[in-house]
LUMDO-998906 format. One line per 8 residues: number of its first residue (from 1); their letters; for each residue x, y, z of C-alpha. Coordinates in nm, 3 decimals. Layout:
BEGIN
NUM> a> X Y Z; ...
//
This chain:
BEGIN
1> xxxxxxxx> 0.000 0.000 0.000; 0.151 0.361 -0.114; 0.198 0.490 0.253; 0.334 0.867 0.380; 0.510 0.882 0.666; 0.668 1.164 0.714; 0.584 1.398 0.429; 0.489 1.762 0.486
9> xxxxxxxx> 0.339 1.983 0.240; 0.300 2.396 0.259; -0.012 2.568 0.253; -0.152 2.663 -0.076; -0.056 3.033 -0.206; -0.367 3.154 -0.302; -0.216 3.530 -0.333; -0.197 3.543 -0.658
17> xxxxxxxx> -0.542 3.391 -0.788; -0.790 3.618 -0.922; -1.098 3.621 -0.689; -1.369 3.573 -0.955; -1.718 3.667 -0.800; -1.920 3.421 -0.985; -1.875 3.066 -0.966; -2.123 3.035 -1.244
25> xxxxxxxx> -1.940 3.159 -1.456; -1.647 2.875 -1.430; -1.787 2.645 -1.711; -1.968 2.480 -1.489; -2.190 2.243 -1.754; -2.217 1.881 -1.835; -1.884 1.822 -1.955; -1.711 1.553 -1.738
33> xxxxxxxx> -1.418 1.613 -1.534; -1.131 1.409 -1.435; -1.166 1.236 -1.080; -0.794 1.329 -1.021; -0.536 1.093 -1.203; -0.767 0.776 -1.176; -0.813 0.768 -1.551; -1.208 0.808 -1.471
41> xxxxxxxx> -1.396 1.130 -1.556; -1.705 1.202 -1.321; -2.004 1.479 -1.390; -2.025 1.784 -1.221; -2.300 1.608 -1.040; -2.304 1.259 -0.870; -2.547 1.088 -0.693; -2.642 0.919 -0.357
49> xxxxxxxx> -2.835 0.642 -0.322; -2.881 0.620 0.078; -3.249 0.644 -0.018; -3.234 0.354 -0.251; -3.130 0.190 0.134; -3.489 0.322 0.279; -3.312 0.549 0.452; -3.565 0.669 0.727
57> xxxxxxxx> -3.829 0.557 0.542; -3.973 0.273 0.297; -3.950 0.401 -0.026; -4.159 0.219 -0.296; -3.926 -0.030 -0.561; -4.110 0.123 -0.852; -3.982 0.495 -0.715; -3.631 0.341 -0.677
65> xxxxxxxx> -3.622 0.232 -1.016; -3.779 0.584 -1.136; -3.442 0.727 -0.964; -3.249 0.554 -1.090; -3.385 0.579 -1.475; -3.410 0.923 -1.394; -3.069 0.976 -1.319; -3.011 0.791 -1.650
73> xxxxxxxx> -3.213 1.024 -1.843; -3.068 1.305 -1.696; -2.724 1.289 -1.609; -2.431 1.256 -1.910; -2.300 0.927 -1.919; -2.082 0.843 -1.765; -2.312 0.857 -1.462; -2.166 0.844 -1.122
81> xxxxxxxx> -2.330 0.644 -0.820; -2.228 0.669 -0.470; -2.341 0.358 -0.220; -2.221 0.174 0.028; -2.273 -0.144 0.237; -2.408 0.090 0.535; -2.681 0.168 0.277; -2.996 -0.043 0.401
89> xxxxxxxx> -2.766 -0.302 0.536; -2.625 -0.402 0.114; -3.035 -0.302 0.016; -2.928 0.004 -0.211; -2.668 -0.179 -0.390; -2.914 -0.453 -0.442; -3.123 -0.216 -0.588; -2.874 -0.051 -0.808
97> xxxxxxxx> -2.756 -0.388 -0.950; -3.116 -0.461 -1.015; -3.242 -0.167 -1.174; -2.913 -0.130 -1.418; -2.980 -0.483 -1.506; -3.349 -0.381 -1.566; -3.276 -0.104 -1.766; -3.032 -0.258 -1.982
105> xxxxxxxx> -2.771 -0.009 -1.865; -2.423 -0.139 -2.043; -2.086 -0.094 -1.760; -1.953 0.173 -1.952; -2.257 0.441 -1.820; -2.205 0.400 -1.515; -1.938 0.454 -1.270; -2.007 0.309 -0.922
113> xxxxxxxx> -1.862 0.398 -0.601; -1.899 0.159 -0.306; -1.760 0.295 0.041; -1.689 0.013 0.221; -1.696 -0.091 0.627; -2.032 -0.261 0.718; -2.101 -0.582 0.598; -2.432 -0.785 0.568
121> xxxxxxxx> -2.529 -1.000 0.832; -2.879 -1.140 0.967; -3.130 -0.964 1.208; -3.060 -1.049 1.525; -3.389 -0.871 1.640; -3.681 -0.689 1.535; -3.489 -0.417 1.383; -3.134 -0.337 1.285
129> xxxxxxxx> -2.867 -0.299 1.595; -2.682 -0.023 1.353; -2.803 0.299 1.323; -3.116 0.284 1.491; -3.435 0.398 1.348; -3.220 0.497 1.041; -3.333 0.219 0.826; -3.703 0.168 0.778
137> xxxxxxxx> -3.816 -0.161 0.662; -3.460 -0.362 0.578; -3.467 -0.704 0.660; -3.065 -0.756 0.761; -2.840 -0.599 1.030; -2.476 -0.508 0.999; -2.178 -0.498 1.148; -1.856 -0.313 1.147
145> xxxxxxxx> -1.536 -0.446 0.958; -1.290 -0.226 0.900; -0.937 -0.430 0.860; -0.708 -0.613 0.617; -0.944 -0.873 0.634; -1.277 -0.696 0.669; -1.249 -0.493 0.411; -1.192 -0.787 0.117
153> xxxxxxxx> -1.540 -0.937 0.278; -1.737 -0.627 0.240; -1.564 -0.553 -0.119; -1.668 -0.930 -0.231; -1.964 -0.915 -0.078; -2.065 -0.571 -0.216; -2.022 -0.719 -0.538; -2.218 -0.989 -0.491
161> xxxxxxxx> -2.514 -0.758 -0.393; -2.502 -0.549 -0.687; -2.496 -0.919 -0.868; -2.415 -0.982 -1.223; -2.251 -0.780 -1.490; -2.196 -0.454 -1.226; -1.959 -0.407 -0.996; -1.784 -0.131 -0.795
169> xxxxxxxx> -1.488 0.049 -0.986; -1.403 0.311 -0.673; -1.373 0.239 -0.376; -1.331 0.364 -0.032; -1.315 0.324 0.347; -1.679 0.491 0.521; -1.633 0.702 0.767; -1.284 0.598 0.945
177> xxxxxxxx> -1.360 0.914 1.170; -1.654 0.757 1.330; -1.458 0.423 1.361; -1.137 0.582 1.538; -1.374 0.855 1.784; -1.539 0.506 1.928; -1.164 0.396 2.058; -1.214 0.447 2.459
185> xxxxxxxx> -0.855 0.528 2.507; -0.503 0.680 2.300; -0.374 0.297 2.250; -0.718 0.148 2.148; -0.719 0.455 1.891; -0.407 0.337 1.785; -0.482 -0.018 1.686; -0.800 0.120 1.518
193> xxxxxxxx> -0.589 0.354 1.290; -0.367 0.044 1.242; -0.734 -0.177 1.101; -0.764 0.104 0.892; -0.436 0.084 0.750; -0.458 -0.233 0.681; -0.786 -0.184 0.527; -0.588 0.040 0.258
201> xxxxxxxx> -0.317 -0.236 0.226; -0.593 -0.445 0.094; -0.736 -0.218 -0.088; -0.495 -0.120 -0.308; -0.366 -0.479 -0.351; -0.686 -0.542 -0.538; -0.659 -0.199 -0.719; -0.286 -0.327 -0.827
209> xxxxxxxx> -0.441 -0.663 -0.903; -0.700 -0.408 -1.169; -1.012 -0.501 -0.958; -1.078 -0.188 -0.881; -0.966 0.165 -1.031; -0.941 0.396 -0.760; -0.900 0.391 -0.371; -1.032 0.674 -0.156
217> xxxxxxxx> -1.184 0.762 0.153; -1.560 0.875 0.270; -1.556 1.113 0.595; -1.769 1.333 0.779; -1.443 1.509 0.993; -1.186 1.628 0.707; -0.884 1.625 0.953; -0.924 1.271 0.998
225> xxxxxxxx> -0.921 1.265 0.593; -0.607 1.467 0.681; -0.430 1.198 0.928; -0.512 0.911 0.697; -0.352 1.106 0.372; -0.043 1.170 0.529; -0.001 0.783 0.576; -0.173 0.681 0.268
233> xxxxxxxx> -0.142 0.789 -0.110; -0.534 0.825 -0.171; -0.638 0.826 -0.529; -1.002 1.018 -0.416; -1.165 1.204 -0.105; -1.519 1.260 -0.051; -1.566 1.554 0.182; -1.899 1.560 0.404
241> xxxxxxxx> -2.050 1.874 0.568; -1.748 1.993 0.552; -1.705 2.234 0.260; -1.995 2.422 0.183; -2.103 2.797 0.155; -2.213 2.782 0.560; -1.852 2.672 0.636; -1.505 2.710 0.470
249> xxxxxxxx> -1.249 2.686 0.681; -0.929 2.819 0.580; -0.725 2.520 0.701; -0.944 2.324 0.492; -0.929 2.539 0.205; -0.529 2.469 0.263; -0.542 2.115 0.304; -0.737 2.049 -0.034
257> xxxxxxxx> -0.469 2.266 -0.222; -0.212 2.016 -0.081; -0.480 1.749 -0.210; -0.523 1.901 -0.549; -0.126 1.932 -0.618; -0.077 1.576 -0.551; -0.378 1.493 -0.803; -0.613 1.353 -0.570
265> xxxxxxxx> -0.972 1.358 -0.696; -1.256 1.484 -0.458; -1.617 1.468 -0.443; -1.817 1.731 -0.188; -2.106 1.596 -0.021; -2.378 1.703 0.223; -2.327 2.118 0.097; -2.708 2.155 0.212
273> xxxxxxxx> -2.598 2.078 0.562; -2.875 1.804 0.533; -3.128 2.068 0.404; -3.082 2.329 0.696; -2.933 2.620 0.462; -3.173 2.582 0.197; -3.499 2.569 0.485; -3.495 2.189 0.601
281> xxxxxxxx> -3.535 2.118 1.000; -3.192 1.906 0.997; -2.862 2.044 1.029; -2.640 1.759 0.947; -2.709 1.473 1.216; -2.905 1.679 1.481; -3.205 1.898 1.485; -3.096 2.261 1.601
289> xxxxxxxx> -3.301 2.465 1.869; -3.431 2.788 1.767; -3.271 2.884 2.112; -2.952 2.765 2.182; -2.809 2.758 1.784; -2.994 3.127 1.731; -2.686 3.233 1.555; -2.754 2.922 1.302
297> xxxxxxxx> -3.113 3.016 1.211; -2.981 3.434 1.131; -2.711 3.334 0.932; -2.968 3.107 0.744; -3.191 3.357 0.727; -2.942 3.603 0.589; -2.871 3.368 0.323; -3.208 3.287 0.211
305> xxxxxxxx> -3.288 3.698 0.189; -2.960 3.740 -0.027; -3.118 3.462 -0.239; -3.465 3.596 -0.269; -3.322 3.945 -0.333; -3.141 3.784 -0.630; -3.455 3.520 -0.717; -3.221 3.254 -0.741
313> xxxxxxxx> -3.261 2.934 -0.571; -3.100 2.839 -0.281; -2.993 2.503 -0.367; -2.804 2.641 -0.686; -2.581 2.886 -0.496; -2.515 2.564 -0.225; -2.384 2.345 -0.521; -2.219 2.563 -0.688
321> xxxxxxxx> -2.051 2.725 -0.431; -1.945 2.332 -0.351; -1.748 2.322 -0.663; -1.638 2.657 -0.655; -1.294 2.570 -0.487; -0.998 2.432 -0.757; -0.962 2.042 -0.757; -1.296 1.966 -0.636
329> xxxxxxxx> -1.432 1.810 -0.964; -1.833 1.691 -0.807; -2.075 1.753 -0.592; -2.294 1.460 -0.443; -2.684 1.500 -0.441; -2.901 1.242 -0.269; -3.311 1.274 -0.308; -3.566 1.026 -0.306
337> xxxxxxxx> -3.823 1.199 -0.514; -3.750 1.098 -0.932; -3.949 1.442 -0.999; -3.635 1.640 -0.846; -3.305 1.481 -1.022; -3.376 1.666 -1.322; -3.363 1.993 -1.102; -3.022 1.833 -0.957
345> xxxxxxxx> -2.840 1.752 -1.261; -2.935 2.166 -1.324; -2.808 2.310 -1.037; -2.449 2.258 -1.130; -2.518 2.519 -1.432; -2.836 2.732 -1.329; -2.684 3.072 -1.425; -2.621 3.316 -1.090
353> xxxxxxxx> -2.580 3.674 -1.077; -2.189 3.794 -1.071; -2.341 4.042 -0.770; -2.499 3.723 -0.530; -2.129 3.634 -0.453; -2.088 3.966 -0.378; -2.349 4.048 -0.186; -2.297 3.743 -0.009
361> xxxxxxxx> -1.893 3.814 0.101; -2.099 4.209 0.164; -2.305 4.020 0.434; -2.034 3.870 0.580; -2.207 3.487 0.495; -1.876 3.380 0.273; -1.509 3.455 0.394; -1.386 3.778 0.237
369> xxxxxx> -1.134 3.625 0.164; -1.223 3.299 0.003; -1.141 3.294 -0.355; -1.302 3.097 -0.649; -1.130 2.871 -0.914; -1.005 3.008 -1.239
//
């Protein structure tokens, strides 16, 4: 496994990069981009298919294969699916292997991503031990198996669920943050960062073996994305509420210029903060008090009146502010509704007023002094 022990990089110099106050206006359209040096090209929109899992509730079969034909329609081929094993306990890939069978979709229109950790095993009681009340109406639990070993069982198994003719071409480990922040002490944090490296080792034996075409990693806490790639020579990252117009940390900001130089491909996720900046009840995981997390609902509120002063939707200055930062080459959407992709696929090149950006830096809602790709 390509390992980095000791390297250090410098912070991106972002001095001389003209600040460009329209991120619509950087070509943003449905030409593909490369995902890093993988030799795979990705559009400027990918999707999620937690729902496809019944995430939180049952969602109908014939609306999961609308989604997914939707998507189809839609989206320029090569399409790009995101799933994983967490998904419905294996049920989403089932259903994406399915439905691409169904549809007659040939391998080279799709490009499937399955971030890998939980692995399928049988309900041990009326409902699944994982992620509780998360899953509605999957009948298998899951467990945890993130290792040398682990990790080969949930990749051949994965496989196996999305059945004949399809299988997974990226791959990652899910979530290693939430995997190390269970460790109960420094030393048990230490063997758990040691399963994950040996989850890599395996991983990219079967990407040197041509099994797979790219290795990456799927996390919710970017410095843990951080730790990990200065061990391990990561062909992808998928960033989760973690870069979006809300929040933009300037240490993050660095860290993907050190990502971008070194050709990684990455992938933002979750830029809606689970639908809380564009009006949803959910801010990522929790659901905020009007109270204590004030502060949360003005700034939201502030952003919603820039948009309506503007009449541009709020969900088209969240996405494209996602892919407004240089290397970043996707953003992932997830709905469950077939009516919306269409709307999704759009919001990557839904033309926005040079003066929002503006106005928004004006307001003090984006970093004055964040800058925007060439």
């Amino acid at each position: 496994m390509p390992e980095r022990r000791t390297t250090r990089y410098a912070a991106r110099d972002v001095s001389d990069r003209r600040p460009l106050p329209n991120p619509s206006g950087m070509n943003l359209s449905d030409v593909h981009r490369p995902l890093g040096k993988t030799g795979l090209v990705v559009p400027p929109i990918v999707f999620g298919t937690s729902c496809l899992g019944n995430l939180y509730e049952v969602v109908p079969d014939e609306t999961k294969r609308a989604i997914v034909s939707e998507i189809l329609r839609h989206s320029p081929a090569p399409v790009m699916l995101d799933s994983a094993g967490k998904y419905g306990a294996g049920l989403a890939l089932e259903v994406i292997g399915h439905s691409l069978r169904q549809l007659g979709v040939a391998a080279g229109q799709v490009v499937i991503s399955n971030k890998l950790a939980w692995y399928r095993v049988p309900l041990r009681g009326p409902e699944p031990t994982f992620e509780r009340g998360v899953w509605a109406g999957i009948g298998y639990d899951a467990e945890a198996r993130i290792s040398y070993d682990g990790i080969l069982e949930c990749h051949e198994q994965g496989n196996a669920l999305l059945g004949a003719g399809v299988a997974a071409q990226v791959v990652s480990v899910h979530d290693p943050d939430e995997y190390l922040a269970a460790a109960t002490s420094p030393e048990e944090r230490q063997r758990r960062f040691a399963d994950v490296l040996g989850a890599y080792r395996a991983l990219f034996e079967l990407k040197a073996g041509g099994v797979v075409r790219a290795v990456g990693i799927g996390s919710k806490d970017w410095r843990v994305i951080r730790e990990i790639a200065e061990r391990v020579d990561l062909d992808w990252v998928m960033f989760a509420c973690s870069l979006t117009v809300y929040s933009h940390p300037p240490e993050l900001l660095d860290f993907i210029g050190q990502l971008h130089a070194r050709g990684v491909g990455m992938i933002n996720s979750a830029v809606f903060h689970a639908g809380f900046l564009t009006g949803g009840a959910w801010f990522d995981y929790r659901k905020p008090d009007p109270v204590a997390d004030a502060g949360l609902f003005r700034w939201r509120e502030r952003f919603l009146t820039v948009c309506r002063r503007f009449a541009v939707k709020p969900a088209d200055v969240c996405v494209q502010f996602g892919l407004a930062v240089p290397g970043v080459v996707a953003v992932a959407l997830n709905t469950g509704k077939p009516e919306r992709i269409k709307d999704n696929v759009a919001s990557a090149r839904n033309p926005i007023p040079p003066a929002l950006w503006r106005a928004l830096k004006d307001e003090g809602l984006v970093a004055a002094g964040f800058r925007y790709r060439d």
